[in-house]
Structure formats: C-alpha cells, structure tokens
C-alpha positions in Angstrom: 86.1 104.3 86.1 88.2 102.0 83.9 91.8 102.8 84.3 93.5 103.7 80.5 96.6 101.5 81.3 94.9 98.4 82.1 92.8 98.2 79.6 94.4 95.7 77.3 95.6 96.1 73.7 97.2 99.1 74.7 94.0 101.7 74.1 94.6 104.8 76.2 92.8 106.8 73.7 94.2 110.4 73.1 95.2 111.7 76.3 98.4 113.3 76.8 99.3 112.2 80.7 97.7 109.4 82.9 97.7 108.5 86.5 100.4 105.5 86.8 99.2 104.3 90.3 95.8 102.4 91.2 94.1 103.8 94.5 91.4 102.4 95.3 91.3 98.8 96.7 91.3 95.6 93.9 88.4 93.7 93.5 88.4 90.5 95.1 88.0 86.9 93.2 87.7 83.8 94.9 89.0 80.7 93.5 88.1 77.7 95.5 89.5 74.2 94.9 87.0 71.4 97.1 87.9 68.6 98.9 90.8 66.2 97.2 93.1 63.5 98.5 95.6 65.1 95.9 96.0 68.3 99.0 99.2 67.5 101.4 97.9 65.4 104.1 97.3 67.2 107.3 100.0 69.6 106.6 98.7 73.0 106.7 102.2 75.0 106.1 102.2 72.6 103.0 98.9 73.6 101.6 99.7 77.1 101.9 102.8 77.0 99.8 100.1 74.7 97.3 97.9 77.4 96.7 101.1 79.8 96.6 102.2 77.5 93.9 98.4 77.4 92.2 98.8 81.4 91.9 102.8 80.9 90.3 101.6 78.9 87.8 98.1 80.6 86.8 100.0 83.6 86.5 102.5 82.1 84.2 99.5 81.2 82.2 98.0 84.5 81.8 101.4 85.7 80.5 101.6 83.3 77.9 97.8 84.3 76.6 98.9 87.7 76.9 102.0 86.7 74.4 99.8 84.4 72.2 96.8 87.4 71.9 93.6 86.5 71.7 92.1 86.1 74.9 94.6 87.4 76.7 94.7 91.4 75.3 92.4 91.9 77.8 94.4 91.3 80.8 96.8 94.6 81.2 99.3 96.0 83.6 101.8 93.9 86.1 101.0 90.2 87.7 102.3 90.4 91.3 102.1 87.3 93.1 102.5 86.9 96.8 102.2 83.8 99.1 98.4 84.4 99.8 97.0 86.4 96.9 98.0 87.7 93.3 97.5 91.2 92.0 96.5 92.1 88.3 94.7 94.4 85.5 91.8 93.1 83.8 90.0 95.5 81.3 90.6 98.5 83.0 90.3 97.8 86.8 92.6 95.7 89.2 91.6 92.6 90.4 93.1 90.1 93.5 92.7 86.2 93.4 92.5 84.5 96.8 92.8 80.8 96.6 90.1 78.8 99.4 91.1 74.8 99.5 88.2 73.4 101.9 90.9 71.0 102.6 92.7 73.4 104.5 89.7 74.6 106.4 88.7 71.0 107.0 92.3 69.8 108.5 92.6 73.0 110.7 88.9 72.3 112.1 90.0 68.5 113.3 92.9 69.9 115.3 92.2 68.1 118.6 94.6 70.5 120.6 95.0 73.6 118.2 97.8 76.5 118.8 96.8 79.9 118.6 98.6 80.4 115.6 96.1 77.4 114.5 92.9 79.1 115.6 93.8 82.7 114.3 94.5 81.0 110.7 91.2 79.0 110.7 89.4 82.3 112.0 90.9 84.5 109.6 89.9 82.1 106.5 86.8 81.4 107.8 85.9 84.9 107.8 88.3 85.7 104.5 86.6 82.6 102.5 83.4 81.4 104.1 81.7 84.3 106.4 82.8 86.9 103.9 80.9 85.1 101.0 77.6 84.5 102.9 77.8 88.1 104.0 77.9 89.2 100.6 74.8 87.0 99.5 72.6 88.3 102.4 73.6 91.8 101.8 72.8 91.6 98.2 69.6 90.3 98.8 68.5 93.0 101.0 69.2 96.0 98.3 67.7 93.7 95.7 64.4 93.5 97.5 64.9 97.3 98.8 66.8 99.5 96.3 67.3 102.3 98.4 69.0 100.2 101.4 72.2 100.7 98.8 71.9 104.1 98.9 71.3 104.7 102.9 74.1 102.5 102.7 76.8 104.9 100.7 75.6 107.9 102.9 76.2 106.5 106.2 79.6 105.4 105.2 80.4 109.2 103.5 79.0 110.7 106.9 81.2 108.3 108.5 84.3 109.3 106.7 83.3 112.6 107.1 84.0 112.5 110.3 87.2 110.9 110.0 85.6 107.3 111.5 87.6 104.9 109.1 86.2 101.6 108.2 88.8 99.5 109.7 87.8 101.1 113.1 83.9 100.9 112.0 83.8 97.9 109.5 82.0 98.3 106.2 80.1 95.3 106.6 79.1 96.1 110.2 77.2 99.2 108.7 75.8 97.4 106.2 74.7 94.9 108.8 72.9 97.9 110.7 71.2 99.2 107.5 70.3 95.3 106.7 68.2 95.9 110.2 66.4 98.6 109.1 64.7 97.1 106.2 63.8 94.1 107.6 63.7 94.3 111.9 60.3 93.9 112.8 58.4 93.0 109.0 58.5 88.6 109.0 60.8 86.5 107.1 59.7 84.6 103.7 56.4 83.0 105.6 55.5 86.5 106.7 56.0 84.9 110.0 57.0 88.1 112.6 59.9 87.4 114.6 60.7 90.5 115.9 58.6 94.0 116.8 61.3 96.2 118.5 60.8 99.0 115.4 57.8 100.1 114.9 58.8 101.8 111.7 57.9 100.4 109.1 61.0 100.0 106.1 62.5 103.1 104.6 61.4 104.3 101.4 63.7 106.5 100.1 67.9 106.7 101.2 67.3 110.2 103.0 64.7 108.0 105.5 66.7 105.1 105.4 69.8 107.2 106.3 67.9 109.2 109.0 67.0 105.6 110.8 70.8 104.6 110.2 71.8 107.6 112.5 69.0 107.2 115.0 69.6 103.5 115.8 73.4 104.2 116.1 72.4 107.3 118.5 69.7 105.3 120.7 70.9 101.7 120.6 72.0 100.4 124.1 74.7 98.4 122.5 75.7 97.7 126.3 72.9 96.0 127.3 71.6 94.6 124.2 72.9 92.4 121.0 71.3 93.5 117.5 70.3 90.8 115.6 70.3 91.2 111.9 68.3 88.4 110.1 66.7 89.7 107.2 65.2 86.5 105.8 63.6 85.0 109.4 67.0 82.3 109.3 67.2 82.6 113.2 64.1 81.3 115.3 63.5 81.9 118.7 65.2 79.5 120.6 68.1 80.2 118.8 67.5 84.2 119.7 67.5 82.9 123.2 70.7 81.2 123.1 72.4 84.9 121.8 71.1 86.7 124.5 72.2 83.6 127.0 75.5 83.7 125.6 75.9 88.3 125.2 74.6 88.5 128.7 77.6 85.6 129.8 80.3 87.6 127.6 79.0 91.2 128.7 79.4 90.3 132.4 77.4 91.6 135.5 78.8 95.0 135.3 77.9 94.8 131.2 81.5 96.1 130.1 83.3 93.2 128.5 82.9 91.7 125.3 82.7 93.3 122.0 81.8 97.3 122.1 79.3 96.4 118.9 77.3 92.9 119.6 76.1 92.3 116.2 74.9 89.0 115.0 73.6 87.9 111.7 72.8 84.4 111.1 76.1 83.4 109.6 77.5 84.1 112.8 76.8 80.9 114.0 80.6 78.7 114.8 78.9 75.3 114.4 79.0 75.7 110.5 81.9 77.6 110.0 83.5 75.9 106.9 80.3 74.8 105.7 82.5 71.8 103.9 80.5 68.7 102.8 82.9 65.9 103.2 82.1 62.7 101.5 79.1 61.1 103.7 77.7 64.8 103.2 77.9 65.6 106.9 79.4 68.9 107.9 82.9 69.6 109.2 82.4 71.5 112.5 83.8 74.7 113.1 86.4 75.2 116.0 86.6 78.2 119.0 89.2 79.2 120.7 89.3 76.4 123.1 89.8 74.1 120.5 87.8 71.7 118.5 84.1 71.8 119.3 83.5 68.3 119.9 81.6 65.3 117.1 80.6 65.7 113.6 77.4 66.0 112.6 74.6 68.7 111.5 74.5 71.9 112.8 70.7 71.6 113.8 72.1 68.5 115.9 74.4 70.5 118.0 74.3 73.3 120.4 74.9 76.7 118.6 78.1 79.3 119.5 77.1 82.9 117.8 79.5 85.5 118.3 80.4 88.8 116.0 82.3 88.0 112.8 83.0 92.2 112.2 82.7 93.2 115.4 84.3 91.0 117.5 88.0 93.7 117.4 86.4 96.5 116.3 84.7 99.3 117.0 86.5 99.9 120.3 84.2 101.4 122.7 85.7 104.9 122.6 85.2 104.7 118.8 81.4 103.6 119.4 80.9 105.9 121.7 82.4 109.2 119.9 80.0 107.7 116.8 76.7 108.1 118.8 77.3 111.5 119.9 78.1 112.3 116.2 75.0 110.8 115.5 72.9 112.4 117.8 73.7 115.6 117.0 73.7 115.0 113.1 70.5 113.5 113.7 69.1 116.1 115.3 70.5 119.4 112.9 68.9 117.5 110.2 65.8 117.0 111.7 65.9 120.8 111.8 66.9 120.9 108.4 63.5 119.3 107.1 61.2 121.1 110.0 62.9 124.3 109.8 65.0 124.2 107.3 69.1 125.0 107.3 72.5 124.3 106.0 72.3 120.5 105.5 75.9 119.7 104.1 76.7 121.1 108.2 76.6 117.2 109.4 79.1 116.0 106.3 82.3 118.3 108.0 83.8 118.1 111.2 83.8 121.2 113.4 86.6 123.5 114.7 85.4 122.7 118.3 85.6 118.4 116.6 88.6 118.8 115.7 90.2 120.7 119.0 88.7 117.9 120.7 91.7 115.6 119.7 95.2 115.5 121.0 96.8 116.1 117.9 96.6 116.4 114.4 98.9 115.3 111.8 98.2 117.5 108.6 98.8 115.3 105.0 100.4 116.7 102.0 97.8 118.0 100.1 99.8 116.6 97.0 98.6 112.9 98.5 94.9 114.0 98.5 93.1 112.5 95.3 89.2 114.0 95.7 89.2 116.5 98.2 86.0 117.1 97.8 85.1 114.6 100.3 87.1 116.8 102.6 86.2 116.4 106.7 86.8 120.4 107.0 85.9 122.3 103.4 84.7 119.5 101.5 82.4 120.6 98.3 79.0 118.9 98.4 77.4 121.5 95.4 76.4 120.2 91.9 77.6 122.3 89.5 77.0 123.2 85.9 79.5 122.6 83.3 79.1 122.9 79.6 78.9 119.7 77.6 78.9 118.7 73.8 76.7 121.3 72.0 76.7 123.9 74.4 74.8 122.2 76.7 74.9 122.6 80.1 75.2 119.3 82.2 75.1 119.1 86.0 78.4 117.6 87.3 77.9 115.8 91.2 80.5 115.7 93.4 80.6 112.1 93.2 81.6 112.6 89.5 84.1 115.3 90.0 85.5 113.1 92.6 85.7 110.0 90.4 87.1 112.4 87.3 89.9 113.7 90.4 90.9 109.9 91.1 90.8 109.3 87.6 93.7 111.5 87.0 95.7 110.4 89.8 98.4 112.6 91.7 100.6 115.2 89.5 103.5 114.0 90.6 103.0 110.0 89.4 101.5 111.1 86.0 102.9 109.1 83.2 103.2 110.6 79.7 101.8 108.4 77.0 103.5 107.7 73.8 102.1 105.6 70.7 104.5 103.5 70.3 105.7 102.5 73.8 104.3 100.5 76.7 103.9 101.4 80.1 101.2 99.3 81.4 103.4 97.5 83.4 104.4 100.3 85.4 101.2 100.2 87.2 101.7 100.4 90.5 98.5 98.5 92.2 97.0 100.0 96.1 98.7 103.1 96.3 97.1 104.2 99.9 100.3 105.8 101.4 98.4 107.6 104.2 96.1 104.0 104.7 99.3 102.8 105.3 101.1 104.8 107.1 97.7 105.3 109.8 98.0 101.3 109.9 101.8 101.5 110.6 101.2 104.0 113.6 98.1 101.7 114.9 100.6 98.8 114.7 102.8 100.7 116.6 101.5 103.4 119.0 97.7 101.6 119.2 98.2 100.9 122.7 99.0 104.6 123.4 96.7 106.5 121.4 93.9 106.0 119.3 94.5 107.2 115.8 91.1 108.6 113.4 91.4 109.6 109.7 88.9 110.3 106.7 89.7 107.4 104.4 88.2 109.0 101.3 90.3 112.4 101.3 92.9 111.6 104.0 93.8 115.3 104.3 93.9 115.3 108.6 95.4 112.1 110.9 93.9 112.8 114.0 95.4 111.9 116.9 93.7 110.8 120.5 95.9 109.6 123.7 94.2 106.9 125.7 93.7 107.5 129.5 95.8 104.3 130.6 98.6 106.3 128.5 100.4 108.3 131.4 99.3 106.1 134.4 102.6 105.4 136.2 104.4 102.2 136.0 107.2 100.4 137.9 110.1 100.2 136.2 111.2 97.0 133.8 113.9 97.3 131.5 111.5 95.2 129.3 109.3 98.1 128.9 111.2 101.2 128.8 110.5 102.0 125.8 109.2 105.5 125.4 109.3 105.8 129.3 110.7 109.0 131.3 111.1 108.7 135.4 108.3 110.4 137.2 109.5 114.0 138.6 107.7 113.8 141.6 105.7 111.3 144.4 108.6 108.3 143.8 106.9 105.1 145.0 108.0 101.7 144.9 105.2 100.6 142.3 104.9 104.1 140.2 108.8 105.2 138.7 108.0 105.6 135.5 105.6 107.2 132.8 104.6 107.3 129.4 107.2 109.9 127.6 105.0 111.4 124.6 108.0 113.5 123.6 109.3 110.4 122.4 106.4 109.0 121.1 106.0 112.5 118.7 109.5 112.4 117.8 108.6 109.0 116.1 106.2 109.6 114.8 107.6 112.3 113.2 110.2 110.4 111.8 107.5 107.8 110.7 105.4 110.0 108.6 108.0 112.3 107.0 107.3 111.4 103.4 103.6 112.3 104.1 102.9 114.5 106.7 104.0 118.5 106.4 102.7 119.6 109.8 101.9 118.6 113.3 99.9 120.3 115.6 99.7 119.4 119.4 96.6 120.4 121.2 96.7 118.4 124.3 100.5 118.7 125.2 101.7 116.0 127.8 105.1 116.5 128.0 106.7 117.3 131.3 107.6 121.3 130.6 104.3 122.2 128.5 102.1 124.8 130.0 98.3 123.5 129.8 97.0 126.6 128.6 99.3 126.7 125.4 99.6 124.5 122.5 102.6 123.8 120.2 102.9 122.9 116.9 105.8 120.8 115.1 106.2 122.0 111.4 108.7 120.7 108.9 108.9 120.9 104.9 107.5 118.1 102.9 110.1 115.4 101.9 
C-alpha cells in the first residue's frame, strides 16, 4: 500500500492522521557501474568511498529536481545516505540504491593472498550483487511458468512465522529454493531431458498442494545425508551433480555432522563464476574461496567447479532445522486430517501452549509495537469477514487486507496530524522494526548462549532458548569472565566457573526496556531456583 507521505506533490488526500514511520523493508535497486580504468586502481577502501561519493552526489541531484518540479514531485519524504546504500520515497513506497562496480569485484578476486576481511567483502558482494540477482531471475521464472508456486510460496513463509521461525534464521530465499524443487525436481529441463526422479509427484497444481509438498519435504528430507539440488531449468548435468555430492559427502564428514545444517544448491551456487565480470578479452574473472584466489583465468566450463550454499551456508542452524521438521510433521499431518476427516485448519498457523512452554523464556513485546496482529503466533485471526461497502454492499475483507489496512495506519503513538498547508514528508522515518532490531542486538550479543525465535510479521512474543554448551563448566580466564559465577560444588582444576544466566537476564532486561513489558522464565538456571517453579520478571513499559 502506497504510503500518503511519500507520495509526492504533497497528496495525502483527506485523512485526518497518518502513520509517520515506514515498517516494512525498502525495495532494493541496483545501480551497477561496469568495468572502467576511471575506478581507483587496486584500491578497494578507495572504491568504496567512490560509490559512497556516487550516492552523495545522485542524491544532491534528486533534491535539486525535487526544487525545480517536474520530474522530481514524485520523489517524497527524506534522502538518507550512508556509506553503502541510500534510503528514499518514491511515489508512495521507500526505496534503497546499492551501487555494484564490477571493478571492485574484479580487484578483490585477483588478490593473490587475500585477508579475511578481503574474502568476507568479496563474499558478501558477491551474494549482495551477483548471486542475489541470478536468484531472483530463476525464482521468477519458476512462478511465471507455475503461478501457484508464488502462492505455496507466501504460505510456507506465514506458517513459518507463525511459528515464530524468523527468516534470518530460515532464509527467504532458501524457502523459495525448496518450493522451486517442487515444481520442477523430477519433470526435465527445456529439452524435456529428465535429470532427476527422486519425486514421483508430479508438480502441484494449486498453493494448498504445493504447500502440503513444502511441509512434507521439510519433514522427510534427510538433510544430513543428502544435498537438495534445485535446478529448475536442467542448468546442472550429471557430472556436475557428481561433483556436489563428492564435495557435501567431503564437508559433511564420516560421522555426517559438519557442514551446513541445510545443503542446498542451485546452479548459481557454483564459485568459479562468481562475479560473472566480462573483462576486455571477454574471458571471465574467477571467483575466489576462502583459501584465496582459485588459480588462472579462463571459462568456467574449463575449470573444475566449487558449489557450496549461498543462503545456507550460516543459517539454519541445526537446532533451528530440526525444531522446523517436527513442526512440519505434525502440521503436515493435522492437515491431512483436516481434508480426510475434516477439523480446525487455522490449528497449524498458532503455536501451542505446550510450544511455547517448551522454551526457556519468553520476552512479551508491547502490544503498542505490534502493527497486524492478526498474524499473531498465539490468537492470530485467520476469518474473512464481512464489512459493508459503498452502497450497502457487503464486501468480504481477508486478513491479509485487514492486515495491510493495520500497517497502513502505523502505531498510535507515531501518528502525524496532517495539515493543508504544511509539510511533513520529511519526517518519515524509513525501517522502523524496533523489535527486528532489538532480536538482532540480542543475537549479536547473547547468540553464543541462547538461541533467540520471534514471529517477524506480528512480533508480539521473543522466545528465548539456552543452548546446551551454555552451563558446561569452564576454567577460569579473566578474558572470559564475563557473565561467569564460580561453581558451588565439585572444584576441579579445569571446571571453576559457569555460565551466570542471572546476569545474562539482567541484561537483557536492561537491553529491551523500551520494548519489552514482561519476562517470563520457564526454564530457570540460576543457582537458588527450584526446578519445579518458574518465575517471572515484570516491569512497566518505558
């Protein structure tokens, strides 16, 4: 839905108060500037602050349309610019530029002995600039050739949130990778040719099927044991499927428990044509791994191939995976029932009390924060209701459209009145996610402690999991004290310490003040807890 206050000329039609934040993430534009012996020479710091200076100077531009008219009434609300991306309003919706200079790429893949600073920046612009583009193509071809894979699509990632299984935990693009599979494992690629015959399904027809398959492959998948390869238009021949399963079975191990929880390859997965940069002889810039550069120049059919995840490679972590299949399972299975037997369907969209018990805390949001609670994990409302449009006549509303109407108006408390004959477009504030960000401050922080879940389209529950490794004991090392009480009984030389979660809940606490009105502690670790009891920390909202 078009947001009143960036839609230029300064139409907000007649409406009395509207939302002055933007909540949902920009849409991304890519601006990319080819190869040029105009870039700083082998200076990557330098090329950074040149594509910093690219975003300066565009959005000095746009301001000066926006002065002039014409052309520029459209562009509305503030210009934020930061050192790798700019921020602005663009006929009702926000937008963020990246800038891509295949130069950069190009002089960070001919690093003979490349830091790790050097590899994480190529990897992360590879996958910001190259992969992220490709992945969008082959996605978008799928749903163009099968319409409903966009809706399978949609439901797997509301069931997901449902049950508070956030996508930077699960990635987007890794679901949409496993609904890809679906609608084309098993059928040929563009010659008909058939490559594959592990399903022996044959593609979904409607989103229901197609989101039935979604939760039976993620139930029944041994993920362990086996990569899935998604190659919906036959791009990945045999012997190249032989060298993934040479090189999953040499990351997984003997005892099949290293690696990435989620092996999932799709044929831009391949490192050998990473950039994808046509120089001036045409020949391709190689890619780089992590041991630096992969040696000679040349094409990528020339050269052996090195496939490993692009979205999976971090995440999903193995307990997040493996708390996903059971969820699946047993979704799977009530709405099997459903359609034999028939039953409460909207069941699988919430989380259960016994879920929810299951975790070792939960960190209750201000409901003030919550934008569409509808999509609720606990009393979400999935009915279509009946409301009385122009004439008298009764329309149905869905809860996708009472939820868009809900985000539309923003919170109460950042409503801006409107008058005729003053501005406040600029007032916008852009990515207001304060619970997104305050989960990603507590990863940052406590990740290596617990494990933190959340519903990212109604944020009303944090749910908090400690990891087992947590309160192993430790020697001491003033080092790593932090957060560290001595152990009360059994002394030994290598076990004085342990994990203090007291401290770690105090901070927290302090952390999510602004946002959070109640804690409540199901699994209590602290020294003096009794295991049968549970306590709860509540507080007034800042």
């Amino acid at each position: 839905v078009p947001h009143p206050l960036l839609l230029g000329g300064g139409n907000v039609g007649r409406q009395d108060k509207i939302s002055g934040v933007i909540a949902s993430n920009p849409i991304l534009i890519q601006i990319r500037f080819g190869l040029s012996s105009k870039w700083p020479v082998n200076d990557v710091e330098a090329m950074g602050a040149a594509k910093c200076a690219m975003l300066v100077q565009l959005a000095n531009g746009i301001q000066k349309m926006k002065q002039k008219g014409g052309g520029g009434v459209d562009f509305s609300g503030p210009i934020n610019v930061t050192s790798s991306y700019m921020d602005l309003g663009y006929k009702g919706y926000s937008w963020r530029i990246l800038v891509r200079a295949d130069q950069e790429l190009k002089t960070l893949a001919s690093l003979r002995n490349p830091s790790k600073q050097d590899v994480a920046l190529y990897k992360t612009l590879s996958k910001r600039h190259v992969k992220s583009v490709k992945h969008h193509s082959t996605i978008h071809a799928v749903h163009t050739r099968h319409p409903s894979a966009g809706y399978a699509v949609r439901l797997a990632k509301r069931w997901l949130a449902s049950h508070m299984i956030s996508s930077d935990v699960l990635p987007s693009e890794a679901v949409e990778l496993i609904i890809a599979s679906l609608y084309s494992d098993g059928h040929g690629n563009e010659d008909n040719t058939k490559l594959s015959s592990s399903s022996p399904l044959g593609v979904p027809a409607t989103p229901i099927a197609g989101f039935l398959r979604f939760l039976h492959l993620l139930s029944t998948y041994d993920f362990a044991r086996e990569p899935l390869v998604v190659d919906p238009h036959g791009h990945i021949d045999a012997s190249e499927r032989s060298r993934i399963q040479t090189q999953f079975e040499s990351t997984r191990g003997q005892d099949f428990d290293k690696g990435p929880a989620m092996y999932l390859i799709s044929p831009n997965d391949r490192d050998n044509h990473d950039g994808d940069i046509n120089d001036d002889n045409g020949e391709v810039t190689v890619g780089m791994n992590t041991g630096g550069l992969i040696a000679g120049r040349g094409r990528p059919s020339q050269m052996a191939s090195v496939w490993a995840p692009t979205y999976t490679q971090i995440h999903p972590e193995r307990v997040i995976l493996s708390r996903a299949a059971a969820l699946a399972r047993q979704s799977y299975r009530h709405l099997m029932s459903c359609l034999s037997v028939g039953g409460d369907w909207k069941a699988v969209f919430r989380e259960s009390t016994s879920s929810l018990r299951s975790y070792s805390a939960l960190l209750r949001v201000d409901k003030s924060l919550i934008l569409d609670p509808n999509c609720s994990c606990a009393g979400g409302d999935l009915s279509i209701n009946q409301n009385k449009g122009k004439g008298g006549i009764e329309v149905p509303e869905s809860p996708f459209t009472r939820g868009m109407r809900q985000r539309y108006l923003g919170p109460k408390s950042l409503r801006r009145k409107v008058y005729k004959n003053l501005s406040t477009s600029d007032e916008v504030l852009y990515d207001w996610q304060p619970v997104e960000h305050l989960v990603a401050c507590l990863r940052q922080k406590f990740g290596s402690y617990a494990v933190f879940f959340y519903n990212n389209l109604a944020p009303d529950v944090i749910a908090m999991l400690w990891r087992p490794s947590t309160f192993v004991t430790q020697p001491f090392s003033a080092m790593n004290s932090n957060y560290k009480r001595p152990v009360m009984d059994e002394w030994q030389s290598d076990s004085l310490v342990v994990t203090n979660p007291d401290d770690i809940m105090r901070e927290i606490h302090h952390l999510s003040r602004n946002v959070v009105v109640d804690i409540l502690v199901l699994d209590d670790k602290s020294d003096k807890s009794n295991k049968n009891s549970t306590s709860s920390l509540k507080r007034k909202a800042a």
